[in-house]
DRENVEXBA-474705 format. One record per residue: residue in three letters; x, y, z of N, C-alpha, C, O in turn. Coordinates in steps of 0.001 Angstrom, whole numbers, plus 524288, in hexadecimal, padded with zeros to 5 digits. Each point is the difference from the previous one (the first is absolute). Layout:
% DRENVEXBA-474705
ALAXYZXYZXYZXYZ;...
END
This chain:
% DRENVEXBA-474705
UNK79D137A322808DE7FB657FD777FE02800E57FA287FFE68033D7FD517FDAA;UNK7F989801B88050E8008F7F8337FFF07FD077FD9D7FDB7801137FB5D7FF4D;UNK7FA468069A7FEB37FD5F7FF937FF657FB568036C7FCB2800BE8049E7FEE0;UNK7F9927F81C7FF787FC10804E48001A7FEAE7FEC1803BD7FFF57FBAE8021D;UNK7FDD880B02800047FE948023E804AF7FA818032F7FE647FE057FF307FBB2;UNK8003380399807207FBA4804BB7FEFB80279805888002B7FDBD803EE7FE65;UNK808297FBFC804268021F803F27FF07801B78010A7FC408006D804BD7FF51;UNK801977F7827FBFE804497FFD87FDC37F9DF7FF4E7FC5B8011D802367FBE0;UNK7FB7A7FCA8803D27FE337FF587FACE7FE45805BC7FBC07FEEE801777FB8C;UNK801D78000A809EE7FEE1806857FB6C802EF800C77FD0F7FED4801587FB89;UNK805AA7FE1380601804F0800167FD0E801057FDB47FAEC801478015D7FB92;UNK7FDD97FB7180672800437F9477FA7F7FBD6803497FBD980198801BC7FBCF;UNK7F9347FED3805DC7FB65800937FBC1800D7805AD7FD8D7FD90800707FBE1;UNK805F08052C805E68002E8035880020804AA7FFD07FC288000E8033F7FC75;UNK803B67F95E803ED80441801217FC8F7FF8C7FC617FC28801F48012E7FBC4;UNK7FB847F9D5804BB800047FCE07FC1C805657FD5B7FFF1801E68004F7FB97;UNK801737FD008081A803C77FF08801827FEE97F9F28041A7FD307FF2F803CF;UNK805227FEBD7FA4F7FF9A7FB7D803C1804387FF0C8032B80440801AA7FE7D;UNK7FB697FB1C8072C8025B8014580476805887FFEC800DB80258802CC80321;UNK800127F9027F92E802D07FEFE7FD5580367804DD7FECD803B680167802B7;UNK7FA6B801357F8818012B8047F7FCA0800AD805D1804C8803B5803108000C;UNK7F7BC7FD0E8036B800988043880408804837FE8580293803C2802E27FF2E;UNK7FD007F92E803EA8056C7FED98032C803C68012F7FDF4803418023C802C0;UNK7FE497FCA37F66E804EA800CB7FD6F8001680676800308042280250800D9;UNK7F754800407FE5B80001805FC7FE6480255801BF80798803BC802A48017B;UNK7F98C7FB7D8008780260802F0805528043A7FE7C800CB802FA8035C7FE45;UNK7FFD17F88A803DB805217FEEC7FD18803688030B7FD31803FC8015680256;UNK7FB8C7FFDA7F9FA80359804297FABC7FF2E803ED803B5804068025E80127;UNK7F5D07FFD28024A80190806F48008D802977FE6C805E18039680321800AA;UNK7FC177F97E803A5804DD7FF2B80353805AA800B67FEF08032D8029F8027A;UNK7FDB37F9967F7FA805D7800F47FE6B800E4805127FF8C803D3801CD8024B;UNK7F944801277FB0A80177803607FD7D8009C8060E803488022A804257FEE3;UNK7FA9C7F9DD805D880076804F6803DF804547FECF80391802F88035E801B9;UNK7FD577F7247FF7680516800C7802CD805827FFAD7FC778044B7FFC580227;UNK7FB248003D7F8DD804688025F7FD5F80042805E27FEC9803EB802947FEEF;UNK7F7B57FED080167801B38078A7FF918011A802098073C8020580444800ED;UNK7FC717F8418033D80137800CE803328059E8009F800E4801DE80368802D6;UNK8016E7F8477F9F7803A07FF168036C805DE804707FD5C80460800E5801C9;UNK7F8678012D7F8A5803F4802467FDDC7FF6B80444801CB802B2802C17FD20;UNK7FB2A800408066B7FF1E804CC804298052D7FF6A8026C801E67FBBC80128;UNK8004E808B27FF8F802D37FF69803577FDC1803FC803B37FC2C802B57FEEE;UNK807107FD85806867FD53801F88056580440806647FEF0803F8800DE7FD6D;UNK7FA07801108049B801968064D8003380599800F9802D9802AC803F37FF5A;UNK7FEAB7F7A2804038042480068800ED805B77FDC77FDB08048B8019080037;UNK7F7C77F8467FC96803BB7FEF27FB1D801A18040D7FD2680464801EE7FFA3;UNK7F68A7FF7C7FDCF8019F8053E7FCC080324803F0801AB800F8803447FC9B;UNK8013D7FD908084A80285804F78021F806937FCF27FEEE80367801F47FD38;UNK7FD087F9AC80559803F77FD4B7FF658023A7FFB87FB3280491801457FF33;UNK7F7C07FCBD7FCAD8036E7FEC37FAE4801A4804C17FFE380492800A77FEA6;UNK7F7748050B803098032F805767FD958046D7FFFD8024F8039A8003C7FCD3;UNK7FDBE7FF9680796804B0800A680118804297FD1A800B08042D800E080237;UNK7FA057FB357FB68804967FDAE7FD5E80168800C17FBBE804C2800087FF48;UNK7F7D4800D57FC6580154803327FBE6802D6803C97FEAC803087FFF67FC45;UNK7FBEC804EA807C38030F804368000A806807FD5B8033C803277FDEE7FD04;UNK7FDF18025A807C9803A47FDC5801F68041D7FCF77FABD804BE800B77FFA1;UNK7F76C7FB4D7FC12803CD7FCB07FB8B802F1804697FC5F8041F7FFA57FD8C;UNK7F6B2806898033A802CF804227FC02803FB801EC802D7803F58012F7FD8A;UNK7FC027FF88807BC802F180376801F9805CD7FB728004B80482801A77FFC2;UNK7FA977FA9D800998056E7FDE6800958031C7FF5E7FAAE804BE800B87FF9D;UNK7F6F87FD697FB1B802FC801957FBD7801B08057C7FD4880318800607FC56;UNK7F9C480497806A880415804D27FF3F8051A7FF05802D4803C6802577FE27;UNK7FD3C7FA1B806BB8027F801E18029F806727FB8D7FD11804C7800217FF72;UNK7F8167FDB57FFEF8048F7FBB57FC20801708044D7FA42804848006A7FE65;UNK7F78A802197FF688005C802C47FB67805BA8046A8011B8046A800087FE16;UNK7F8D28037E806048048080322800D6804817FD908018D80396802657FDDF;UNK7FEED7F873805EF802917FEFF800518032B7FF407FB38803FD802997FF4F;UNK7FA377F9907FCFC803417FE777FBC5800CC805E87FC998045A8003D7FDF8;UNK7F8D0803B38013D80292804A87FFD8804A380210800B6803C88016F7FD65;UNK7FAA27FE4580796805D5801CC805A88049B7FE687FE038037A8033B7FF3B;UNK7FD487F6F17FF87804DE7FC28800547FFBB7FEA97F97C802947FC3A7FE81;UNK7F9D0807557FCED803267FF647FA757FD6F7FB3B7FEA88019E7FFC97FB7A;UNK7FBE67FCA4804F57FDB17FB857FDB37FD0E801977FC818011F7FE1D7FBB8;UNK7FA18805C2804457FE2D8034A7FCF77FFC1803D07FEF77FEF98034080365;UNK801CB7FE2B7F7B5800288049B7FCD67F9CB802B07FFC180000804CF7FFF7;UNK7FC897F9747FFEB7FA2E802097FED17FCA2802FD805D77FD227FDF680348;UNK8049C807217FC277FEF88040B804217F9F28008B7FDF67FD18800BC803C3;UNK800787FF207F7D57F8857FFB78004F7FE6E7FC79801C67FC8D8005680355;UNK8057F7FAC97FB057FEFA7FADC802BE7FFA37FEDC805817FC9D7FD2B801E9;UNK8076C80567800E8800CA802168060A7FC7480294801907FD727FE71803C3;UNK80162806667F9AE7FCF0805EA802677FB137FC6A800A57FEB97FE6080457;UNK7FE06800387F6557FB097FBD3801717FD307FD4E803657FB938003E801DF;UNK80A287FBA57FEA87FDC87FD86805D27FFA38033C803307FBD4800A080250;UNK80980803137FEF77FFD9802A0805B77F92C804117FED27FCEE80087803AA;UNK802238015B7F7ED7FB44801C5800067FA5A7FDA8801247FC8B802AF801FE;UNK802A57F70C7FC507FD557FD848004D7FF4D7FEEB8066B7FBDE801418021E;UNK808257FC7E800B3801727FEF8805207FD7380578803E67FD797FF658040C;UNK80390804717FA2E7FEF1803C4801A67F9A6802927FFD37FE6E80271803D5;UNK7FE137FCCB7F7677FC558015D800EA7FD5C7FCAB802B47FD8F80141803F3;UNK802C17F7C27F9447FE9F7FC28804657FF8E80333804BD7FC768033F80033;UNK807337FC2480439800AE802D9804F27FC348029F8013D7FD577FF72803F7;UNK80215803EC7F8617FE24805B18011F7F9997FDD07FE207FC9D8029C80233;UNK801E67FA767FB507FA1C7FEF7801157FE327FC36805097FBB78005580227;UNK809777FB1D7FF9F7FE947FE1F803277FECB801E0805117FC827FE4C802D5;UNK806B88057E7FE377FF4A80514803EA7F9C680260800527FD76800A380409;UNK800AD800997F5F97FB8E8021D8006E7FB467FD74801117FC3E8016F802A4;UNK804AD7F9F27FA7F7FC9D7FA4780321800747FF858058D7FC527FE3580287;UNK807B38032C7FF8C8003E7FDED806197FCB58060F803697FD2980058803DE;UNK804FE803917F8687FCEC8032E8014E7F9087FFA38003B7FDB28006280434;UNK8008D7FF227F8A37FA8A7FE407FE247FEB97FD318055C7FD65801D58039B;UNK805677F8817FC1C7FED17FBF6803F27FE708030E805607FB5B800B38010C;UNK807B8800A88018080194803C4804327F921802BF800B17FC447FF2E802EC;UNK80499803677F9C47FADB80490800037FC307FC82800277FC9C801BA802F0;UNK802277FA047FB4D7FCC97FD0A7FF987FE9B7FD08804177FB5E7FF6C80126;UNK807FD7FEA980128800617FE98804417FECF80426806487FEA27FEA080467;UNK80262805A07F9D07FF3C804128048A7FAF1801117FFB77FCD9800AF80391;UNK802587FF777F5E97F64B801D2800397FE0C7FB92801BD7FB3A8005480073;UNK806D87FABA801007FC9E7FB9C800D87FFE77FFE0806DF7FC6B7FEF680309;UNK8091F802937FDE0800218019C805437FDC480236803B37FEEB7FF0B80497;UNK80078804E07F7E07FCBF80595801B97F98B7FF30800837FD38802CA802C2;UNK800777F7B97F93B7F9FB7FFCA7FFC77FE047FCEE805DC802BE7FD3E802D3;UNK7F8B8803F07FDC87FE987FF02806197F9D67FB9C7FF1C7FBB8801B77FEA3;UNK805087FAB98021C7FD717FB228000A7FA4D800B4802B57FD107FC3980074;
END
């Protein structure tokens, strides 16, 4: 808005807002959409952080049992945990990849 216009006056007389006041309001909802934009992440971020996530469990079971192995620690629940935690991780990321897969094969399968 640069101005009054005949487009813009509906606006002005309709909201009771002067041109001024409209620019700042569009403004705020620009900011504000490209800030919920940007905290989206893309579907493949999201796949990534998972598996890096799991991978951080699976390497601290794998440090867990070590210090086991070689007597540093005494705390065998403390151990079982992770290696349990590490383990279902896995076992959902599997089922996610599963999902993906299938998902990917019905989209395959649809005919344009």
């Amino acid at each position: 808005m640069d101005g009054l216009t005949l487009s813009n006056l509906d606006t002005i007389l309709e909201s009771g807002k002067t041109t001024d006041q409209l620019r700042k309001s569009q403004f705020k909802n620009k900011v504000l959409q490209d800030s919920l934009g940007k905290n989206q992440e893309s579907f493949s971020a999201t796949l990534k952080n998972a598996i890096h996530s799991v991978d951080a469990l699976q390497k601290n079971a794998d440090v867990m049992v070590q210090k086991l192995a070689t007597g540093e620690t005494k705390n065998i629940p403390e151990v079982l945990i992770s290696v349990e935690k590490a383990d279902i991780a896995l076992k959902l990321m599997m089922q996610v990849r599963n999902k993906v897969i299938d998902a990917y094969q019905e989209i395959m399968k649809m005919q344009v």
